[in-house]
Residue, then its C-alpha position, 0 to 999 in steps of 0.5 A: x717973890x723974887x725972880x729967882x725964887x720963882x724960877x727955883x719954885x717954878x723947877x722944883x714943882x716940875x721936878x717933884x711933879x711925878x713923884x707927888x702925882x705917882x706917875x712914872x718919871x721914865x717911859x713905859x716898858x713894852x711886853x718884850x722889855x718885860x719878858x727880855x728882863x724877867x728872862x735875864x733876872x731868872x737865868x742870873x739866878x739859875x746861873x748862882x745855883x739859886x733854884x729857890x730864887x729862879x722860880x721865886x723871880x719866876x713866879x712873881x715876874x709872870x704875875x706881874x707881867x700879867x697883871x701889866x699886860x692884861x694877861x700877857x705871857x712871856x712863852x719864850x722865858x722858861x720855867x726853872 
């Protein structure tokens, strides 16, 4: 193989590495990241008139915010 190849074969498999491995490509986001941007993703839909989306995207984020934080809340994101 040539240098070259090996270098691009070398790159490649670091590239590709997280997305064949299933790990995440960027950092972690923490509990107040999560809740800050379920909080913007509810009130943009309230903000459309989307009541049926606000608690839709109300109701997953939470779960999912709990599911990711061992139970974690976001207490200052209301409900809609």
């Amino acid at each position: 193989m040539h240098r070259s190849a090996l270098v691009l074969a070398v790159g490649l498999g670091a590239a590709l590495a997280p997305a064949l491995l299933g790990t995440p490509a960027r950092a972690a986001m923490t509990l107040d990241q999560a809740c800050t941007k379920l909080d913007g993703k509810v009130n943009d839909a309230v903000a459309s008139g989307d009541l049926g989306k606000a608690r839709q995207i109300y109701a997953e984020g939470s779960k999912r915010v709990a599911s990711r934080f061992k139970g974690a809340t976001c207490p200052n994101v209301k409900a809609p």
